[in-house]
N, CA, C and O atoms as a GROMACS GRO file, in nm:
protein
  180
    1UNK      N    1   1.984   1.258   0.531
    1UNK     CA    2   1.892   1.212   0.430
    1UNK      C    3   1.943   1.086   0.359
    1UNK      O    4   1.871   0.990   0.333
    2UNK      N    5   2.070   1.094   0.330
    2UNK     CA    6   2.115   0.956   0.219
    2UNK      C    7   2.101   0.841   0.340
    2UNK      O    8   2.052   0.737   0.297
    3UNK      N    9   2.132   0.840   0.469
    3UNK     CA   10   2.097   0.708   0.536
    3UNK      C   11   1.990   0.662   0.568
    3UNK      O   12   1.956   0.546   0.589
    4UNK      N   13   1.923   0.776   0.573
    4UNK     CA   14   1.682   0.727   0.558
    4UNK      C   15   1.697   0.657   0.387
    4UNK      O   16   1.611   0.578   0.349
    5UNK      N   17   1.761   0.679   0.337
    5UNK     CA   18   1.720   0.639   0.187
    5UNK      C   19   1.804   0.526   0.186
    5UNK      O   20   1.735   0.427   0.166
    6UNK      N   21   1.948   0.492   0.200
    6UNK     CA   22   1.970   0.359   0.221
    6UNK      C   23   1.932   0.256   0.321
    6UNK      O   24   1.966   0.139   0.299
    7UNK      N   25   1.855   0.292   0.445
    7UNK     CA   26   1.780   0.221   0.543
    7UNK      C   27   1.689   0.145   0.456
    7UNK      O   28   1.699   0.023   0.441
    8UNK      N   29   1.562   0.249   0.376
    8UNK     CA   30   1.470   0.186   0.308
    8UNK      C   31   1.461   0.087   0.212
    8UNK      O   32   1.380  -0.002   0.184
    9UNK      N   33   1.607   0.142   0.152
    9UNK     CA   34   1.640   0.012   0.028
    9UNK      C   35   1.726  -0.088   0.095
    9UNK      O   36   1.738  -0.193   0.032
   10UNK      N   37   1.798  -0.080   0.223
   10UNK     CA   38   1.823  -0.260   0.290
   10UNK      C   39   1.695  -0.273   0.311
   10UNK      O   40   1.651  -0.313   0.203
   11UNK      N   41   1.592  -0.261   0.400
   11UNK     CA   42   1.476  -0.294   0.427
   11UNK      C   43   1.392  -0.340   0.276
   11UNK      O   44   1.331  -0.447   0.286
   12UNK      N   45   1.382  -0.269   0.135
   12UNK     CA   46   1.334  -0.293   0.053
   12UNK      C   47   1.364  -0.496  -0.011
   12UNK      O   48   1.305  -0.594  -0.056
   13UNK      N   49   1.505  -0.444   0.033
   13UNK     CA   50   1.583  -0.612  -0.015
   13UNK      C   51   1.552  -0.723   0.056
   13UNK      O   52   1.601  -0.828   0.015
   14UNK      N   53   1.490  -0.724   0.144
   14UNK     CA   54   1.440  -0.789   0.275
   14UNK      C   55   1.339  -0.863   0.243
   14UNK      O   56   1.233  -0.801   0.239
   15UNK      N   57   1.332  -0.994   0.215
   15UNK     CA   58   1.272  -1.096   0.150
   15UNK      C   59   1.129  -1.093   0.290
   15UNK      O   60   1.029  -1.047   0.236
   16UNK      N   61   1.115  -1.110   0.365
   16UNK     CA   62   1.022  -1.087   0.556
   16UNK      C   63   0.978  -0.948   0.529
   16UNK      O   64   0.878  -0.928   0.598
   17UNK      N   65   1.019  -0.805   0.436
   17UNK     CA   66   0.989  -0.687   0.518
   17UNK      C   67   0.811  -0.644   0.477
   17UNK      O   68   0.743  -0.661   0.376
   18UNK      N   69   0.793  -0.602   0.570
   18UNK     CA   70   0.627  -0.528   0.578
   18UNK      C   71   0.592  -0.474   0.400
   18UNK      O   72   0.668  -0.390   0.352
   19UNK      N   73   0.493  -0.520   0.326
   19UNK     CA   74   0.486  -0.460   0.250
   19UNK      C   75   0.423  -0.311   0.210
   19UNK      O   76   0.400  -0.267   0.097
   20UNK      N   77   0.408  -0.268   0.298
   20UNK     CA   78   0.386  -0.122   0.323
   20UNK      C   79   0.500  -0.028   0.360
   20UNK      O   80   0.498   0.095   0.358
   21UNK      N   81   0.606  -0.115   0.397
   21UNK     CA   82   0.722  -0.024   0.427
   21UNK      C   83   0.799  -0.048   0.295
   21UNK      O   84   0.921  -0.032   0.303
   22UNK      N   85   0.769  -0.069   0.224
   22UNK     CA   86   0.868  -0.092   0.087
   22UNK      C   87   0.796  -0.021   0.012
   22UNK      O   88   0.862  -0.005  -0.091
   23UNK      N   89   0.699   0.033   0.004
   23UNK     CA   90   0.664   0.127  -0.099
   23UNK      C   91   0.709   0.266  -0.160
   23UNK      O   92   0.778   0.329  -0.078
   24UNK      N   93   0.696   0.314  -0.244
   24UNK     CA   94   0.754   0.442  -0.263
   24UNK      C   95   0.636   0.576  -0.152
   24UNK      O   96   0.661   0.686  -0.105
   25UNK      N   97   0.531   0.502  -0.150
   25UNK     CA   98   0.468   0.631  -0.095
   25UNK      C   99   0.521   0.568   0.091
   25UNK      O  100   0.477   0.659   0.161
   26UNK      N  101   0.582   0.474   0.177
   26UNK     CA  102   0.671   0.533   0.214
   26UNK      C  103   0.819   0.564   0.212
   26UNK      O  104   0.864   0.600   0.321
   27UNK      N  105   0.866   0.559   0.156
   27UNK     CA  106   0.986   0.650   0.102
   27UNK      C  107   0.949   0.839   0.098
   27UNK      O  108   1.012   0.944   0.116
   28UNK      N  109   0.843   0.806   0.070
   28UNK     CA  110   0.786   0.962   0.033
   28UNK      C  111   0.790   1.027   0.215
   28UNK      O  112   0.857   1.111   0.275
   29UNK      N  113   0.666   0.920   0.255
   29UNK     CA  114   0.609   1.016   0.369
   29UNK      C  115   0.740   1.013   0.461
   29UNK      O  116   0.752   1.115   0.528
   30UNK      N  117   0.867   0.895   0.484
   30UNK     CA  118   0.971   0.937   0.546
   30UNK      C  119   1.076   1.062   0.508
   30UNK      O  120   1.132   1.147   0.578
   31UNK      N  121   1.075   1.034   0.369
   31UNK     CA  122   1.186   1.196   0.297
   31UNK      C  123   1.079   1.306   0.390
   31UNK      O  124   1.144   1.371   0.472
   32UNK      N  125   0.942   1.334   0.390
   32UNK     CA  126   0.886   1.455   0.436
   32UNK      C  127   0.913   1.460   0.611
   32UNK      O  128   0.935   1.552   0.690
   33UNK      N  129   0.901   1.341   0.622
   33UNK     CA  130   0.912   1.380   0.805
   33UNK      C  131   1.026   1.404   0.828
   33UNK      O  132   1.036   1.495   0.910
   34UNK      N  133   1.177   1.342   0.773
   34UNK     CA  134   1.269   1.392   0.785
   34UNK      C  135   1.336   1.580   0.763
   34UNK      O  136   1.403   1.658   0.830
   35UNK      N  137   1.274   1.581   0.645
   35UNK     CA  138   1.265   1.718   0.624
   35UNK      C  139   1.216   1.805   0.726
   35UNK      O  140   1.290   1.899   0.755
   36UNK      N  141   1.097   1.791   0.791
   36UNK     CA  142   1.031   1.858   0.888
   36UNK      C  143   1.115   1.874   0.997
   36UNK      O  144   1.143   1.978   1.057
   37UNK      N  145   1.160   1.740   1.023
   37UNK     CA  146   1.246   1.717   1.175
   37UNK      C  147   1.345   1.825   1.141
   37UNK      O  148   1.373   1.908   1.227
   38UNK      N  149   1.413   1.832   0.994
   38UNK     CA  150   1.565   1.864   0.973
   38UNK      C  151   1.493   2.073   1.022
   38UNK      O  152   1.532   2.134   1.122
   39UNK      N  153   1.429   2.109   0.957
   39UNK     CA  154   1.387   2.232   0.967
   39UNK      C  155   1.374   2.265   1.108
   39UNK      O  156   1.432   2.361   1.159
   40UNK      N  157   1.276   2.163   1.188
   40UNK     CA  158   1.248   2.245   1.321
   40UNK      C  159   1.360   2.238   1.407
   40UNK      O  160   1.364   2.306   1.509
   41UNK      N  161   1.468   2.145   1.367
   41UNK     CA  162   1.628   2.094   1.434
   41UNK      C  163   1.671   2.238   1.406
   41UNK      O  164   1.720   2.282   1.510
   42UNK      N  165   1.672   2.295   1.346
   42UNK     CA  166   1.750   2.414   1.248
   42UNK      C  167   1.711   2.565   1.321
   42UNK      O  168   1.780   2.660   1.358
   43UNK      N  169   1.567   2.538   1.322
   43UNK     CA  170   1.463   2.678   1.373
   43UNK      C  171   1.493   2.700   1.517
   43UNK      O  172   1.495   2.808   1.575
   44UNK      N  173   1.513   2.601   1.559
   44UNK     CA  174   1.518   2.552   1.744
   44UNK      C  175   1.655   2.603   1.787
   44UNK      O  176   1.665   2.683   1.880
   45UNK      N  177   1.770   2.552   1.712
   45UNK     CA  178   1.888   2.578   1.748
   45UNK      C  179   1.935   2.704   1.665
   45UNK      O  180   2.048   2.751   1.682
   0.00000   0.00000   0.00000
């Protein structure tokens, strides 16, 4: 989780980056997919 969250904020600092990827709502929808991934990683193994 802390390297999805420092990915977003180099990318945030990024004078070129997509302004849709700098938003908090995604920050949001990546923290949730990560979460999901982290659970079914978990359920699986």
């Amino acid at each position: 989780m802390p390297l999805l969250i420092a990915g977003w904020w180099l990318l945030r600092r990024d004078r070129h980056a997509p302004r849709w990827a700098v938003g908090a709502a995604a920050l949001t929808i990546l923290t949730v997919l990560q979460i999901a991934f982290d659970v079914y990683q978990y359920r699986v193994n």
